[in-house]
Structures are given as C-alpha cells and as structure tokens.
N, C-alpha and C positions, 0 to 999 in steps of 0.2 A: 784762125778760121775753123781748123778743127775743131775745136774746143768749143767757140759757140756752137757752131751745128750739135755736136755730142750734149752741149747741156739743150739746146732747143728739143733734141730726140729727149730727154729725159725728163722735161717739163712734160713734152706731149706724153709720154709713159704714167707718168705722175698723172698728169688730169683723167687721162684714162681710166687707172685706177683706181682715182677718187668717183669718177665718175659709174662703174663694173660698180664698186661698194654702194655709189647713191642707189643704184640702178636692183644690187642685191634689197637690201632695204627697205625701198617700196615694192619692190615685188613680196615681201616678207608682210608688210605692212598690207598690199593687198590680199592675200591669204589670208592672214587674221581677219579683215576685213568682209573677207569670202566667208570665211567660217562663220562668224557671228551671223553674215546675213543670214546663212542656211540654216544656222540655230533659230535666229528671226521666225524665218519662215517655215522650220518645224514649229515651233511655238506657234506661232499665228494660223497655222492648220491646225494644229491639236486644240486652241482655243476656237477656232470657227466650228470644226467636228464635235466641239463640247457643247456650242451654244446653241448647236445646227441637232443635236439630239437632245439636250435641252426644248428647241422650240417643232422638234418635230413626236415627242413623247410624253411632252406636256399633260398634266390631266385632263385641261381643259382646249378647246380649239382655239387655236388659230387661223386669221385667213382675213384678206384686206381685199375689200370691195370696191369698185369707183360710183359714180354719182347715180349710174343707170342700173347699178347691182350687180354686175358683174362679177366675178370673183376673178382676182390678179394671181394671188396667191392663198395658201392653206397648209398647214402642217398638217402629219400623217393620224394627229387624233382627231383631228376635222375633220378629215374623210373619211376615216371610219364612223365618225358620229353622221356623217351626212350619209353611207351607206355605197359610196362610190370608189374608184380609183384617183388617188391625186389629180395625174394626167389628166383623165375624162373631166373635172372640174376645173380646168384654169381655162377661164375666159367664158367659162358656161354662168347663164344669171344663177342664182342663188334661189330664186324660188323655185326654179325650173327643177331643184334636187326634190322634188316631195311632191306627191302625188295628189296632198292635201296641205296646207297651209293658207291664212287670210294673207290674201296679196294687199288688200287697204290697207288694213294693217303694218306692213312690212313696209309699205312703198311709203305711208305717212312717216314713219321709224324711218326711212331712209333721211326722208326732207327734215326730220327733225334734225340730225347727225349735223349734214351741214350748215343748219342753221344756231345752232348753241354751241358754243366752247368749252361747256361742261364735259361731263361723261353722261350718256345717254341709255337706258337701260327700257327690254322690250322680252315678256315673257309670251311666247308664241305655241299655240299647239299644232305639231305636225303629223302627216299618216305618209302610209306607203303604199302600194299596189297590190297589199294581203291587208288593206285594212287595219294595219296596226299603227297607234299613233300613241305619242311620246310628245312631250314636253321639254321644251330648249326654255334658255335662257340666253340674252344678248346685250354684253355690253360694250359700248362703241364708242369712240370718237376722233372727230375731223383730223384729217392731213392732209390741210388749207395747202399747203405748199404745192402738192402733187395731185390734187383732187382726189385724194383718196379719204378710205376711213379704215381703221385697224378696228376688228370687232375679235371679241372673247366670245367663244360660243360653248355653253354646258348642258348639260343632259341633267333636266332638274325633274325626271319620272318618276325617280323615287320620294326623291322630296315633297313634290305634288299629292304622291299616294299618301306618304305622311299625313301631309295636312290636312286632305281632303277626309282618311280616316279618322285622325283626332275629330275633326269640324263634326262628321256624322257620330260621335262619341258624345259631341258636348251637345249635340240637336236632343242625340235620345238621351241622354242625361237630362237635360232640362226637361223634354218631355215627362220621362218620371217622373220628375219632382212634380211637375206640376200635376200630375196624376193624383203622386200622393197628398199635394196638400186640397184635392180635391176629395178624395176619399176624408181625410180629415177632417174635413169640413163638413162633409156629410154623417161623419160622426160623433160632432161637434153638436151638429141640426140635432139628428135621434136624440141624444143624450139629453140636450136643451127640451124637446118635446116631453120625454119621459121623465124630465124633473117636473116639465110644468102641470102635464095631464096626471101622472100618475102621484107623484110626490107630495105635489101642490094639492089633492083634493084629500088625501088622509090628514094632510095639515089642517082643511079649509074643516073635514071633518071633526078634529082632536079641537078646534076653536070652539065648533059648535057645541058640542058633549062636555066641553069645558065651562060654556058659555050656563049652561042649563046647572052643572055643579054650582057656580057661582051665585045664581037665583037662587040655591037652595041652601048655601050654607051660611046665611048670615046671621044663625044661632049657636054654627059651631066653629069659632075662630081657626081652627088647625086646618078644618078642611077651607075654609077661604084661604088661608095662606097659602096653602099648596097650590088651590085652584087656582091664586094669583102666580105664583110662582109657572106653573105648567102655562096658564097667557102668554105671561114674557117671554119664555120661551120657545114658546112654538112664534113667537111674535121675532124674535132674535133669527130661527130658521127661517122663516119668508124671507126675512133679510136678508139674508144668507145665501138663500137659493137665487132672491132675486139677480143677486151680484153675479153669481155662477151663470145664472142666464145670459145677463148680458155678456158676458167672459164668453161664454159658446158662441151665442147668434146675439149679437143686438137687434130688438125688435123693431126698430125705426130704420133698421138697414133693409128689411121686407116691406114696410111700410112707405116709408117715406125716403129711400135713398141713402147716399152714400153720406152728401156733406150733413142731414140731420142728427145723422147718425154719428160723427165726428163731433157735432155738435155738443150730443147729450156726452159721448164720452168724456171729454174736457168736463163738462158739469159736474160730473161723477168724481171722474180723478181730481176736479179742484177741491171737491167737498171731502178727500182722501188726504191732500194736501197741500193745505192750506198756507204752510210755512215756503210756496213755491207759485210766483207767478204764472201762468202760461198762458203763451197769447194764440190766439188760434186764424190765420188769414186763409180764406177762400178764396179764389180767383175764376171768372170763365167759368163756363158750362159744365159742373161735373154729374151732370145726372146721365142717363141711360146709357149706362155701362153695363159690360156682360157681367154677370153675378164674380165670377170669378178676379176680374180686375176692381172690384169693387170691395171683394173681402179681399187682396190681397194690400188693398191703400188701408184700409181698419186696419191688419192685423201689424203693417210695418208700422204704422203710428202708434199701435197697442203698447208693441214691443220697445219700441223709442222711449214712451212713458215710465215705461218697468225698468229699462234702462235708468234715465235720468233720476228716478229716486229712489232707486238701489244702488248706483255706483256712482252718480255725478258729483254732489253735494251741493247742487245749485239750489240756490234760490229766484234762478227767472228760466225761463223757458219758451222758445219760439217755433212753431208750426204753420207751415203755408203749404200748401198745395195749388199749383198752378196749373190753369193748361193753354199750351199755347202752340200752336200751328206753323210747322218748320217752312220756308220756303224749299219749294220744288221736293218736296216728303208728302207722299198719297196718305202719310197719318200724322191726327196731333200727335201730341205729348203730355205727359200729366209731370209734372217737376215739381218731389216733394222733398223738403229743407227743413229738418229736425234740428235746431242751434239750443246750447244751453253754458252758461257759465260757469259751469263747474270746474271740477278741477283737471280735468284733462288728463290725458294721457301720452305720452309715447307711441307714435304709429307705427314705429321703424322697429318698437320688441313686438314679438309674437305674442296676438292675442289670443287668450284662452277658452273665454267667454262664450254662453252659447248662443245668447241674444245677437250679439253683433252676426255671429254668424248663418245664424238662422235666416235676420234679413237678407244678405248676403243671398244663400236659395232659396227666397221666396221672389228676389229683383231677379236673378239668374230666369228661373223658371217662367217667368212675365218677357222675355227678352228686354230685359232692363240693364241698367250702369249704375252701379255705387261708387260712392269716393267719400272717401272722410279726412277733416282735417281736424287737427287736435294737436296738442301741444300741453306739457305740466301746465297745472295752473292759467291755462288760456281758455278752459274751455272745450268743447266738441261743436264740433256740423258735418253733417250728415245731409248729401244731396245724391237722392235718386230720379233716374227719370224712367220712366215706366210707355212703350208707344202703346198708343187705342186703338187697338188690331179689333177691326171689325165688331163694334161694340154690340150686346146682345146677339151673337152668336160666334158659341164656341165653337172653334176649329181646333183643335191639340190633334185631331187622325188619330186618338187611340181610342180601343176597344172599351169597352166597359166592361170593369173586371166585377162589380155588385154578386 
C-alpha cells in the first residue's frame, strides 16, 4: 500500500515537472514572441514615420477631398502651398482657402473627378487678400469606395512665368521677322523701281543712239558689226533686268493679284525648265489679301521652285494653294502643298540649307504651320497653312522704323 501511494506521489511529481518545464517553455516561447512583436511594431512605426514624412514633405501636395469639396485631409506641403495651418483646413471647402479662384471652374473639375475613372488634371489661377496670385496645378482621381478623391496639388508659377515669357519671345520674334521681311520687301520695290526708271531708260537710250549708228553704217561693215553686236546686247540686259524685276516685285502682283501672279511665275520657271513638269492648282477665293500675305504665298512658292531645281532632281512638280474656312475658326486658311519627285531626303539629319529654312520664317512670321515629309528617293511635300488675319489691313503693332 505504501509503495503504490509512494509511486502515485511520484507520478504526481513527475507530471508536475513535465508540466513546470511545458509551462517554462511557453512562457520562453511567449517572450520571443513578445519580443518580435515589439520589433514588429518598432518596425511598423519607423515605417509609418517614413512614409508619414514621406507624405507630409513631399514636393508636391497632398490632400483628399469628398464630393462637396471639403478637404478630409492634406499633408504639411499642402498647407503651406494653400497658405494655412493643417488643423484650420480639415473639413474646411477648398475654395474657401483663396481669396480669388474660378469656383465654375473647380466645381465642374469636381463633377468631372467622380465621373471618369481616369486621372483628371485642372490648371487653376489663385490670389490671396494682398492681391497676389499664383498658379496650381491639379491632379485627381475617384475613391468610388469612400466617396472620396485623392488630388496632387503643385505650384506651376514658375513654370507658367516660363512659358508665358518664351510665348511673349516667340510673339516678338515673329513680329521682327515679319518687320524685316517687310522692310525687305520694300527694298525689294526701290531696287525694282530704280532698275526699271532709272536703268531701263539709259538702256532704252544706248538702243536709240544705237539704232541711229546702225542707219548709218551700212558702208562700213566694222561699225555695223559692233553696232550689231552693242543691240544684242543691250537687247540680252532688258532681259536680264527684266528677270530681276520680276525676282524683286512681280508686276501682275500690283496689277492683277496674287493667283495672276503665280500664274505668270510658273510661265517663266517652265520656260527656265523645261526638262520639269509643274502643275499649278488654285482653289477658292485668293484675291484681296493684305499686301503682305500676298508676297509672303509668291515668295514661299519662289523659294519651293529654287528649291526643287537646285537640289531635287525631279522631273514633275506639284503646287496648289487652297483656301478653305475651318469650322467654328473667325478665319480661313490658305493651305499651300509644294510635292515633287525627286529624290528626297532624310528629315530626321539636320538640315543645312537656307531655303528650307528661310520658309520656315517667312510661315513663323505669317502665324503659320510647316511640315515636311520626305524620305531617300521618295520624293518631298511641303504643306503650309498660313491664317487670313484680317485681309487688307495690317495689324503687326509695330512702329515704322523707315
């Protein structure tokens, strides 16, 4: 009897034991288990504190809105960009931060947000209560879930200043040029004038005085040879000047217009060369145009020409000039398509050429668009369109430098 009892105490000691060790164990096992969580959750704070300065010193803002514009939330470069304290902005609307912004505007941008699943983008100008106003940028989209929207909000004032200065750069750029090819042109006229009045009457005179030799030397062959000779001559310079005339001013461009004038051109360069077809199409009304859009469609066609039988190697050649009336555009358009078959070029190397880029700022200066397609042995086209700003009266705002 003793002896079971003694082994029953010693079982019970036993289980005890095993169970003091199970009991050590998991308590051992809960400690590592402690430990790691508290690693866990240093971890998970130093990553929330990363991502939480991360989205609070961002360059750009943050800040999520609901449907009526509210703002829920905003990081700390939000509010400085918006010009407030966090606090004072959660739950306050969003236009109410700005003393001046278009509310249509914003509140259209709102209803657009929840109705597209894209990204949503709204460039806004704001002021403040000293009258100072800056330029945001905003882009956003839906969190259908929550009724919310997540918006990126930037300060594009400098960027704005940028463009806005280049854009007044490239206004008065083009205004020069058009200055100068206006001066040019007028230099062009002089020049043309004083071949024809001045040049042209010691010619028309050396004919006469010529004419009068030639009655009288048909006793002495030497002096008719010369006199003939001095004829063809002076007969060779009309020609000559003529060409130069029309190179200056063509005279059917004061007379008669733009398209007669393209007309006789083509005449001219076909009878120059001949081993090259050129087809010439008019379209639409091109008459009374302001002087200036008028030589500026001669001189790109000039140039086209000089082009294509100087560097193309064509043997056909096509010219149209259209004009045609954009919808919902207060101006036509003139659309002119210089095409030849020559042998083309590569658009993609830098050209060096001064023709191409002459038209290049004569379209510039016109507020016009060029494009060119070309390819080895494929050929070139050349399509400009030029708008009819107020035909027969120049408006360029510059002074006259004469």
């Amino acid at each position: 009897m003793d002896n079971e009892h003694r082994r029953k105490d010693d079982d019970i000691s036993h289980s005890k034991l095993e169970l003091l060790v199970e009991l050590q164990i998991h308590q051992t096992e809960l400690e590592m288990q402690n430990l790691e969580l508290k690693e866990a959750q240093q971890q998970l704070e130093e990553s929330r504190n990363h991502y939480a300065d991360l989205y609070d010193y961002a360059p750009v803002g943050y800040l999520t809105v609901d449907q009526t514009g509210d703002i829920r939330s905003i990081n700390l470069t939000g509010a400085s960009l918006l010009g407030k304290e966090r606090a004072l902005l959660i739950g306050r609307q969003f236009i109410a931060c700005f003393s001046y912004i278009d509310h249509q505007a914003f509140f259209h941008y709102l209803h657009d947000i929840f109705n597209n699943p894209n990204k949503v983008t709204l460039d806004l100008k704001i002021g403040n209560t000293q009258n100072q106003f800056r330029f945001i940028h905003l882009e956003s989209i839906a969190d259908y879930d929550n009724n919310l929207c997540r918006m990126i909000l930037s300060d594009i004032s400098q960027l704005r200043e940028a463009i806005d200065g280049n854009r007044e750069l490239l206004n008065e750029n083009r205004r020069l040029m058009k200055e100068l090819f206006r001066i040019q042109e007028k230099e062009r006229r002089t020049l043309a004038y004083e071949l024809h009045d001045e040049l042209g009457q010691w010619i028309t005179a050396i004919r006469a005085e010529n004419e009068v030799i030639l009655s009288h030397a048909e006793k002495n062959a030497n002096i008719a040879a010369s006199a003939q000779a001095i004829k063809d001559c002076t007969q060779r310079m009309h020609e000559v000047i003529h060409n130069m005339l029309h190179q200056l001013r063509p005279a059917l461009m004061d007379a008669l217009g733009l398209p007669n004038a393209l007309l006789e051109l083509r005449k001219q360069w076909c009878s120059h060369h001949q081993h090259i077809v050129l087809e010439l199409q008019l379209q639409g009304e091109l008459t009374m145009f302001d002087e200036q859009l008028n030589i500026a469609v001669f001189r790109l066609v000039q140039e086209s020409l000089n082009n294509i039988c100087n560097h193309s190697e064509a043997n056909w050649a096509q010219i149209s000039l259209v004009r045609e009336a954009i919808e919902n555009s207060p101006v036509d358009y003139l659309y002119l398509n210089i095409e030849d078959n020559g042998k083309g070029y590569d658009v993609n190397q830098q050209y060096t050429g001064l023709g191409l880029l002459g038209m290049r700022e004569r379209v510039i200066a016109m507020n016009g668009t060029l494009s060119v397609r070309s390819a080895c042995n494929e050929g070139t086209e050349i399509n400009i369109r030029l708008p009819i700003e107020n035909s027969n009266d120049d408006k360029t705002n510059l002074h006259s430098v004469d």
